[in-house]
TORBAPA-40351 format. One record per residue (C-alpha): residue number from 0; x, y, z; residue in one letter. Coordinates in steps of 0.5 Angstrom, whole numbers, plus 2048, in hexadecimal, padded with zeros to 3 digits. Example, Ala and Ser with C-alpha at 12.3 -4.5 7.8 and 13.67 -1.06 7.14 Angstrom:
<atoms>
ATOM   resi     u     v     w   resn
ATOM      0   819   7F7   810      A
ATOM      1   81B   7FE   80E      S
</atoms>
This chain:
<atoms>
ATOM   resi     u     v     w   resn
ATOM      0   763   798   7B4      X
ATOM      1   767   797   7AE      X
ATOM      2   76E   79B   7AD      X
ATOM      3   76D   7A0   7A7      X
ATOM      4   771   7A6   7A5      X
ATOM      5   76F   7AD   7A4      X
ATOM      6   76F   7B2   79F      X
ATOM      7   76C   7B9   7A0      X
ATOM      8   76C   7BD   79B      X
ATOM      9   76D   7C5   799      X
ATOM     10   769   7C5   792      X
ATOM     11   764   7C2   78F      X
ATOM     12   768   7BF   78A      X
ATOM     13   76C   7BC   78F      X
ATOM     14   766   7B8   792      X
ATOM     15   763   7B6   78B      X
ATOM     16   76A   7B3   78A      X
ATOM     17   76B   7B0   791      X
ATOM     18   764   7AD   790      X
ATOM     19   766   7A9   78A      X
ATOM     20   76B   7A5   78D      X
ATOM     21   768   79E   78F      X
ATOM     22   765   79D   796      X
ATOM     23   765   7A5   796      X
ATOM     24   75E   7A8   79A      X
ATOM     25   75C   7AE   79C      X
ATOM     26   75C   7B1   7A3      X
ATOM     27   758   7B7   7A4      X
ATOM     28   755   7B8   7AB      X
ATOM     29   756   7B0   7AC      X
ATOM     30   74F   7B0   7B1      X
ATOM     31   74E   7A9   7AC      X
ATOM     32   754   7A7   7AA      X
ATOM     33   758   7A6   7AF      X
ATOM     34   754   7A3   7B4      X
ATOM     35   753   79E   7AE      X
ATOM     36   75A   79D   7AE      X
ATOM     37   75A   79C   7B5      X
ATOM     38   755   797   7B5      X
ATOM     39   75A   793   7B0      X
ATOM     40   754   793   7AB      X
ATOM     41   758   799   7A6      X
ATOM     42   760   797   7A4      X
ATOM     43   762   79D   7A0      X
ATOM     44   76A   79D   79E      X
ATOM     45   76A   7A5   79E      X
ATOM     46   765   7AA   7A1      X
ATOM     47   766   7B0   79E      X
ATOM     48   763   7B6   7A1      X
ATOM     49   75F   7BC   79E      X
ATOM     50   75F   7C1   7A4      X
ATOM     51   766   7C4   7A2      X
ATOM     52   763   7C7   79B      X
ATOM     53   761   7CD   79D      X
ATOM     54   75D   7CE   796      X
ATOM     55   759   7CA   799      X
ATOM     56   757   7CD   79F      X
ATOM     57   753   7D3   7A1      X
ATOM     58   74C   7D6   7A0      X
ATOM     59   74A   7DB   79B      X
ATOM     60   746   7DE   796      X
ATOM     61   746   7E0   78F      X
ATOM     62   743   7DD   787      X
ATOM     63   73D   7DC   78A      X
ATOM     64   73D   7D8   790      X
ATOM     65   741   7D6   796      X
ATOM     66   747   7D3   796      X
ATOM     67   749   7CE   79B      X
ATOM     68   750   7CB   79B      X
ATOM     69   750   7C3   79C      X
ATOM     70   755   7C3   7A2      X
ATOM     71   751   7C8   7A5      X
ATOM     72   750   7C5   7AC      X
ATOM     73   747   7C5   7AE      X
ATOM     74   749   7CB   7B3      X
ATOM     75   74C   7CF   7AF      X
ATOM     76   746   7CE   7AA      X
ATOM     77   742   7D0   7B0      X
ATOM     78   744   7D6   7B2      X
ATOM     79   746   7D9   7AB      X
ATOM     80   741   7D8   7A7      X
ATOM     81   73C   7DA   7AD      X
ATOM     82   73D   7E1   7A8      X
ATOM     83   73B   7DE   7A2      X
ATOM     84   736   7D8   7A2      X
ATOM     85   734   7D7   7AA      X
ATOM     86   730   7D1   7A9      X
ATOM     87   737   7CE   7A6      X
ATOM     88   73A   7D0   7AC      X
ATOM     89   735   7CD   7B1      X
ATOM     90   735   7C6   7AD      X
ATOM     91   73D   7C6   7AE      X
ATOM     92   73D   7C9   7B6      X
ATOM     93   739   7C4   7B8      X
ATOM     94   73D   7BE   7B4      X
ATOM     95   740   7B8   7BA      X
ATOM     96   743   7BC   7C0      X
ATOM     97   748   7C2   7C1      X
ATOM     98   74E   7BC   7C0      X
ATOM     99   74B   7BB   7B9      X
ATOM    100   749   7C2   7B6      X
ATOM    101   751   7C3   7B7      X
ATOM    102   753   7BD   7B3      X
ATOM    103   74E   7BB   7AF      X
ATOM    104   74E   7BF   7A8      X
ATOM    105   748   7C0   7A3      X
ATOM    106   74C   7BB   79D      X
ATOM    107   74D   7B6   7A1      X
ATOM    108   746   7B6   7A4      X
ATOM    109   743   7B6   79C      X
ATOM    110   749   7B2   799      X
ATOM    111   747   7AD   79F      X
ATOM    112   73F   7AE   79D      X
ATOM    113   73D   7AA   7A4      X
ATOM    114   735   7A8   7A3      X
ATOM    115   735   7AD   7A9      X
ATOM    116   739   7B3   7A9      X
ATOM    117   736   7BA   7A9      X
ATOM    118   73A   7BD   7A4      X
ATOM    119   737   7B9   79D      X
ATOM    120   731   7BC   79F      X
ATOM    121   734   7C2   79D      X
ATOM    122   737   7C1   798      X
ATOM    123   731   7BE   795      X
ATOM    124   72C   7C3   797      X
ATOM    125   731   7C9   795      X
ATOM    126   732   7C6   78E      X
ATOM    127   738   7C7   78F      X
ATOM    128   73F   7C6   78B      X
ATOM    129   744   7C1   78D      X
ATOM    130   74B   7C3   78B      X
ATOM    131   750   7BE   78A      X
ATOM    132   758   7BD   787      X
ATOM    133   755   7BB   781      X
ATOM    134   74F   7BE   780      X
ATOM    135   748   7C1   783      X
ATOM    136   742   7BD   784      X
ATOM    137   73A   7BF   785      X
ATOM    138   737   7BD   78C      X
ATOM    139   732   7B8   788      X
ATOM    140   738   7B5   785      X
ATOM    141   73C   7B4   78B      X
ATOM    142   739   7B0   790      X
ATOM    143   737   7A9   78E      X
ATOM    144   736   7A4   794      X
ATOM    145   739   7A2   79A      X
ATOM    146   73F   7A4   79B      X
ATOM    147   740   7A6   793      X
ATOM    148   741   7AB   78F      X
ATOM    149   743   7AD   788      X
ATOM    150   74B   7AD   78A      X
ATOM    151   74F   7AA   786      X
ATOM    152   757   7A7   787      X
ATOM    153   75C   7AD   789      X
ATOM    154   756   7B1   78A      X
ATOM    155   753   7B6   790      X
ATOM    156   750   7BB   793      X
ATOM    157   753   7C2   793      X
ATOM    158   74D   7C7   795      X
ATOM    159   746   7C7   794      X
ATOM    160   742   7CD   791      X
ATOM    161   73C   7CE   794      X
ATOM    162   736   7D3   791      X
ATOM    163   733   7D8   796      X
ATOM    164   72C   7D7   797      X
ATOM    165   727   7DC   799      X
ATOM    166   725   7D7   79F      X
ATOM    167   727   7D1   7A2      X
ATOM    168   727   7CC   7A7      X
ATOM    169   72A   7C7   7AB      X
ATOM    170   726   7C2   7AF      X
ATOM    171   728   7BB   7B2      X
ATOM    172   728   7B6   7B8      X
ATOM    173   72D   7B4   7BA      X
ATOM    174   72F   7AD   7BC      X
ATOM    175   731   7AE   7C4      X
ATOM    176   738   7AA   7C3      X
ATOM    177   73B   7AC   7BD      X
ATOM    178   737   7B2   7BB      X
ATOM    179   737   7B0   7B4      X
ATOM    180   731   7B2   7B1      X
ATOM    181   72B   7AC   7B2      X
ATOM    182   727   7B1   7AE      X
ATOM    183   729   7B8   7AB      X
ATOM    184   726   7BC   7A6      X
ATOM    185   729   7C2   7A3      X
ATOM    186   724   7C7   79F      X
ATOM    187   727   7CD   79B      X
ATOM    188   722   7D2   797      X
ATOM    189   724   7D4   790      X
ATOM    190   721   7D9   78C      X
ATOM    191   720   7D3   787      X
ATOM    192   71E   7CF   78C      X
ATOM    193   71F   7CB   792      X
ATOM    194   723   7C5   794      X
ATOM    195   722   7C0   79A      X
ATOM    196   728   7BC   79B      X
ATOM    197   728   7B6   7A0      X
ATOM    198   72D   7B2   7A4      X
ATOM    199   72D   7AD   7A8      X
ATOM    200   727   7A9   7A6      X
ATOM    201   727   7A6   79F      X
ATOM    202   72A   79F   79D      X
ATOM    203   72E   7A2   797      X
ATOM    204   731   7A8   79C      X
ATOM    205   72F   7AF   79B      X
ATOM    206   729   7B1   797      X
ATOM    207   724   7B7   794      X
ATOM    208   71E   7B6   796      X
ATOM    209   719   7B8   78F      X
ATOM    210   713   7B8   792      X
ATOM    211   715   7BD   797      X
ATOM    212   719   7C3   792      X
ATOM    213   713   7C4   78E      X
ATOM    214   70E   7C4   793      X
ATOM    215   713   7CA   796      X
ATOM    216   714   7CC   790      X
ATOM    217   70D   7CF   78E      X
ATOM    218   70C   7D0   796      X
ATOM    219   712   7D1   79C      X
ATOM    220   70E   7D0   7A2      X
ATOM    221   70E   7CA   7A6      X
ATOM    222   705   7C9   7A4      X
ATOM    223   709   7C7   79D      X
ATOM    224   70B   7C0   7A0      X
ATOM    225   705   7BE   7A4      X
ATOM    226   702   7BA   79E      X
ATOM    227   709   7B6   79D      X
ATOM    228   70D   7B0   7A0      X
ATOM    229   714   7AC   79E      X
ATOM    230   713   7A5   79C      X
ATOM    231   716   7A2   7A1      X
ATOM    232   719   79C   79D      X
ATOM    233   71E   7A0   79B      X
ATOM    234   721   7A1   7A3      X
ATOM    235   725   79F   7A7      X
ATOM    236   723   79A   7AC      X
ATOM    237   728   799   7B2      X
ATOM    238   729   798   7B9      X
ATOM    239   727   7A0   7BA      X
ATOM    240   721   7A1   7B5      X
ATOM    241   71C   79D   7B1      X
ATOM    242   71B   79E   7AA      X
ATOM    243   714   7A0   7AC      X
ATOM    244   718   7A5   7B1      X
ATOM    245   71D   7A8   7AC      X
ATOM    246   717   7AA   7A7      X
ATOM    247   713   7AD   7AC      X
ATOM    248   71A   7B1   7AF      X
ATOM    249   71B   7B3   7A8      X
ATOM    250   714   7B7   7A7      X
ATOM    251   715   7BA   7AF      X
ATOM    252   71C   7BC   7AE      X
ATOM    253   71A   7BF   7A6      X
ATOM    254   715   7C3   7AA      X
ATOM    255   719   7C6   7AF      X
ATOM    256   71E   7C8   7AB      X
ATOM    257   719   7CC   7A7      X
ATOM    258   717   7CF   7AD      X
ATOM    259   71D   7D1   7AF      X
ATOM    260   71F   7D4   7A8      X
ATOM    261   719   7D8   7A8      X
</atoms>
């Protein structure tokens, strides 16, 4: 690892002005990034940290949702969001193993927007808000390929405000050593409609699958998905799974959380 210095600041005015300084990163749980730098492949001249703001950590509910500091480690959103937004709660205590629900934080997590991290998903299929320092930005807006999203220089995550569906669902298969997602679907019911997000599967990062939310949407019940499948062009293939197989995972894992919505 390369030397670099360290600043943890207070205020989120502090972070943003820290961040503006050349070779400035973000740190906030540090599950990617510091094995990265571990390995020589990131050399950032300041870490600066995220996890000393207290405005951005906590969950709470209030303006028509619940909000999700983006310091907010994975096992905090586990147990305090149980109250609120359950299937949220089960998604995160289900993330990695007990040392990375400590550490590992939600911003990070979407901020990092690995093709197979569960909490995309989430966002995607919650229709969730991403706040920044600068702004807020839609779900649909935010995720936009591997590893990218609608950040911009100097900016980053400071909570995620997550709309509460009348029922939802979080469904994944895990890959056995990291216990990333190989495939995971999340599906929230709104009054409006419903949202399927996928992660782990597609070749651009996490996805909405269409076909899927009208068919729930006109009917929530496992039987809407029996006439549908995923192209499986669009997939991943690897060492862990085919295309073929990622597609099908799909289907099976949207059809598992309808039940277990209902």
């Amino acid at each position: 690892m390369h030397n670099f210095d360290f600043a943890k600041p207070s205020t989120i005015a502090d972070a943003a002005k820290a961040l503006a300084a050349d070779g400035a990163q973000a740190l906030s749980g540090g599950q990617t990034l510091i094995p990265t730098m571990k390995q020589r492949l990131a050399a950032p001249a300041t870490l600066v940290s995220l996890t000393g703001i207290a405005e951005m950590r906590g969950v709470c509910t209030g303006d028509g949702g619940l909000h999700i500091g983006a310091a907010t480690p994975h096992a905090v959103v586990a147990k305090e969001a149980r109250a609120h937004y359950p299937a949220l709660a089960n998604l995160a205590g289900g993330i990695g193993d007990p040392s990375v629900r400590s550490r590992g934080t939600i911003g990070g997590s979407i901020a990092n927007n690995d093709p197979a991290a569960c909490y995309p998903s989430a966002v995607l299929a919650s229709g969730a808000t991403v706040v920044t320092n600068k702004r807020k930005i839609a779900a649909d807006d935010y995720f936009q390929g591997l590893f990218s999203t609608a950040l911009e220089e100097g900016e980053f995550v400071t909570s995620v405000v997550f709309p509460i569906p009348q029922k939802a669902a979080y469904v994944k298969f895990n890959q056995p050593a990291s216990r990333f997602a190989l495939t995971g679907v999340f599906v929230a019911k709104f009054a409006n409609g419903v949202r399927v997000g996928v992660t782990g599967a597609g070749n651009d990062g996490v996805f909405r699958w269409a076909e899927a939310e009208r068919a729930l949407s006109a009917d929530f019940s496992a039987a809407a998905l029996s006439g549908l499948s995923v192209d499986p062009s669009g997939m991943i293939a690897d060492l862990h799974g085919s295309a073929t197989y990622r597609a099908n995972l799909v289907k099976v894992l949207t059809t598992r959380a309808v039940a277990a919505a209902g």
